[in-house]
N, C-alpha and C positions, 0 to 999 in steps of 0.2 A: 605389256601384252602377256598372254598365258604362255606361250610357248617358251618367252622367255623366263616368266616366272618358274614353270617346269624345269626346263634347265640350270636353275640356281640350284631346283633341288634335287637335281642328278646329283650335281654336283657332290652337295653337303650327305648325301645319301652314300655314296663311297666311303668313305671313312668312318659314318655314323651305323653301317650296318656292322662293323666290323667291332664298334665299342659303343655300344647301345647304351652305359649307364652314364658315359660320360657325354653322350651327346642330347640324353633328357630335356636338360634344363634350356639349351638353345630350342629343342623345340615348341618346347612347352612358353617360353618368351614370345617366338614368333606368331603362338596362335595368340597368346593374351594380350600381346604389344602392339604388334605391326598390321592392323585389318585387314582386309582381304587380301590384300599381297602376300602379307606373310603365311596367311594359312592355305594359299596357294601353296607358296612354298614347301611349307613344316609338311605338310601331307603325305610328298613324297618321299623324304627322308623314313616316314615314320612307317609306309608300306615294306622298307626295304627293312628296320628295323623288327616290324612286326614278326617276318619270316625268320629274324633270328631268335627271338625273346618274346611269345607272342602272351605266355602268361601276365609279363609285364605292358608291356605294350596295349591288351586288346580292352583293361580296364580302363587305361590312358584315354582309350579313344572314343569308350562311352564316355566318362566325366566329360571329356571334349566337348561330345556331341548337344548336350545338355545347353552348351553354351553358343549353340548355333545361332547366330543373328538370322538369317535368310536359307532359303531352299540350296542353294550356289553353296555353301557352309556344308550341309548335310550330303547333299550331292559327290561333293567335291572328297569326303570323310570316308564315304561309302567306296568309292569304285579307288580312290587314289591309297586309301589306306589300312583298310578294313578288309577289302572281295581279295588280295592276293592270297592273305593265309585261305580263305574259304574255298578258293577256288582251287589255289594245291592239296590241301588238306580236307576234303568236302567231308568226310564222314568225320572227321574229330570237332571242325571249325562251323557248320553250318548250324547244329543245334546252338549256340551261343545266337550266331544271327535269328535264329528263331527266338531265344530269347529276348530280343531286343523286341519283339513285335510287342511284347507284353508290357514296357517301359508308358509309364506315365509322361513323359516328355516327346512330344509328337516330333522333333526332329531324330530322335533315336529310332524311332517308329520308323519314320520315313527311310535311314539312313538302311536299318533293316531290310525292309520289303525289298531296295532297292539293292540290293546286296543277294538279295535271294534270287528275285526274278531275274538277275544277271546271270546265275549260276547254269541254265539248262544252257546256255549257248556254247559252253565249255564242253558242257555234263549234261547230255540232253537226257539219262536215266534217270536224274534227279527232278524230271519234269512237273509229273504228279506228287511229289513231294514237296517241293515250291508253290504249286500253285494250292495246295492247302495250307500255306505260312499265308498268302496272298488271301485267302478267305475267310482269314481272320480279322483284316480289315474292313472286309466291304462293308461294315456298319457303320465304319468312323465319319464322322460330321465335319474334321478336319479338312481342309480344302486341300492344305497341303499333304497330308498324309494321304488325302484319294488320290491326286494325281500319280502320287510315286507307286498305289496300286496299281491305278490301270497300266503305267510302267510296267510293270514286272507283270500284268498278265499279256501284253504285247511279245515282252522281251521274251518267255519262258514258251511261246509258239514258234519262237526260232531254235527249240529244243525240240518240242513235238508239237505241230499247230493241232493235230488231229484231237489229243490230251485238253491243248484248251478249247478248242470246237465244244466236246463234252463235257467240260468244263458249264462254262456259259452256258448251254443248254439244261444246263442240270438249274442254274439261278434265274433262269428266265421264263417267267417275271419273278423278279424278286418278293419272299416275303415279308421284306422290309423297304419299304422307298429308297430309304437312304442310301439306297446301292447301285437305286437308279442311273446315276452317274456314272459309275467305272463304271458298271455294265457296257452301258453306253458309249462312253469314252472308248473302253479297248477293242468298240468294230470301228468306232468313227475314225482313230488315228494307228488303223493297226496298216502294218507295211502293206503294201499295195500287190506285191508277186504272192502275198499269203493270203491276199481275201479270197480267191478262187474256193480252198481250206474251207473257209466259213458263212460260202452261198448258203448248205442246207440249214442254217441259224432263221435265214431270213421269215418264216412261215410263224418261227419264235416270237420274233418282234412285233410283226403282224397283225398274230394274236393279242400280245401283251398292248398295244396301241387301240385295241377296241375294247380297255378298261375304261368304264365311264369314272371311276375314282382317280384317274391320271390328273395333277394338274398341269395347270399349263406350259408349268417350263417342265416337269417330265415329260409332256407330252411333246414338246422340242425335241427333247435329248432320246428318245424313241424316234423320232421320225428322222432325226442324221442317222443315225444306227443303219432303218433300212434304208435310205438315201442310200449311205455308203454300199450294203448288200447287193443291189440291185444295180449289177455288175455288168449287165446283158447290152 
């Protein structure tokens, strides 16, 4: 189970924060060796390490990322071992996660956005500046790399909901389809004590719903949107 997985790598994270060159090579085994167990594990040690050696460390963990089997991989890369330096260190650590946005390998992408849009929950000043890392995606055709979008524009309204209100208002409708989706996605699955935040969107959708160019699974993904809005 995870939590015990976690716990191995408390564990090995004690010692390994403390002598980062020597404890490399065990991590760097457990992600290439041991499958999802081990990079449960290695993950943790490697957050603890990062905060001591991050110029080493934070190259480590894009080549890592690269070699992400599943969204669980990138996921797990992002928040367990990557977001602590960004999150203590935001103004030195966050433009590298912006660079990641620009990486040709869509789980660094993901690992990214999802790194970023984590950040206003800490750092709720860094709101509108996350969610323009986040708008640099919305054209991606990846499936996985949308989801970890609408992620981070869900997450980054626990920062300021008001910031992505105008947000979204300002993309909708999009003029690009492909964006369709997070659009969509981040009213459909956003927290529920925040929708109150993004009634006055709904007139947006609305609108955007009596485009006779919509097809038909956009015009789905439009009509949960205001489903979800229409609060009343």
């Amino acid at each position: 189970p995870v939590p015990i997985l976690k716990q191995i790598g408390k564990e090995i994270a004690k010692p390994a924060a403390k002598q980062v060159d020597q404890y490399l090579p065990l991590t760097q085994l457990l992600w290439d060796e041991y499958g999802r167990e081990g990079r449960v594990v290695t993950l943790i040690p490697l957050g603890k390490m990062e905060l001591k050696a991050p110029q080493t460390i934070i190259p480590l963990l894009k080549e890592m990322c690269t070699t992400c089997i599943t969204w669980e991989d990138a996921d797990r890369l992002a928040m367990d071992a990557f977001e602590p330096i960004v999150r203590q260190e935001p103004e030195i650590w966050l433009p590298e996660a912006e660079n990641w946005l620009n990486h040709e390998n869509k789980w660094v992408k993901r690992a990214g956005v999802t790194v970023i849009g984590r950040l206003p929950m800490k750092h709720p000043e860094y709101t509108n500046r996350c969610l323009a890392g986040a708008e640099q995606l919305l054209f991606e055709e990846d499936t996985d790399v949308k989801k970890a979008t609408s992620f981070a524009i869900r997450l980054c309204a626990r920062g300021n909901a008001a910031l992505v209100r105008d947000f979204l208002a300002q993309h909708v409708p999009p003029t690009n389809t492909t964006a369709t989706w997070i659009l969509c996605d981040a009213i459909r699955s956003m927290a529920t004590k925040l929708l109150p935040e993004f009634t006055p969107l709904l007139p947006n959708y609305e609108a955007w719903l009596t485009d006779p160019n919509l097809s038909s699974k956009d015009r789905r993904s439009v009509e949960s949107a205001i489903k979800k809005l229409n609060i009343d």
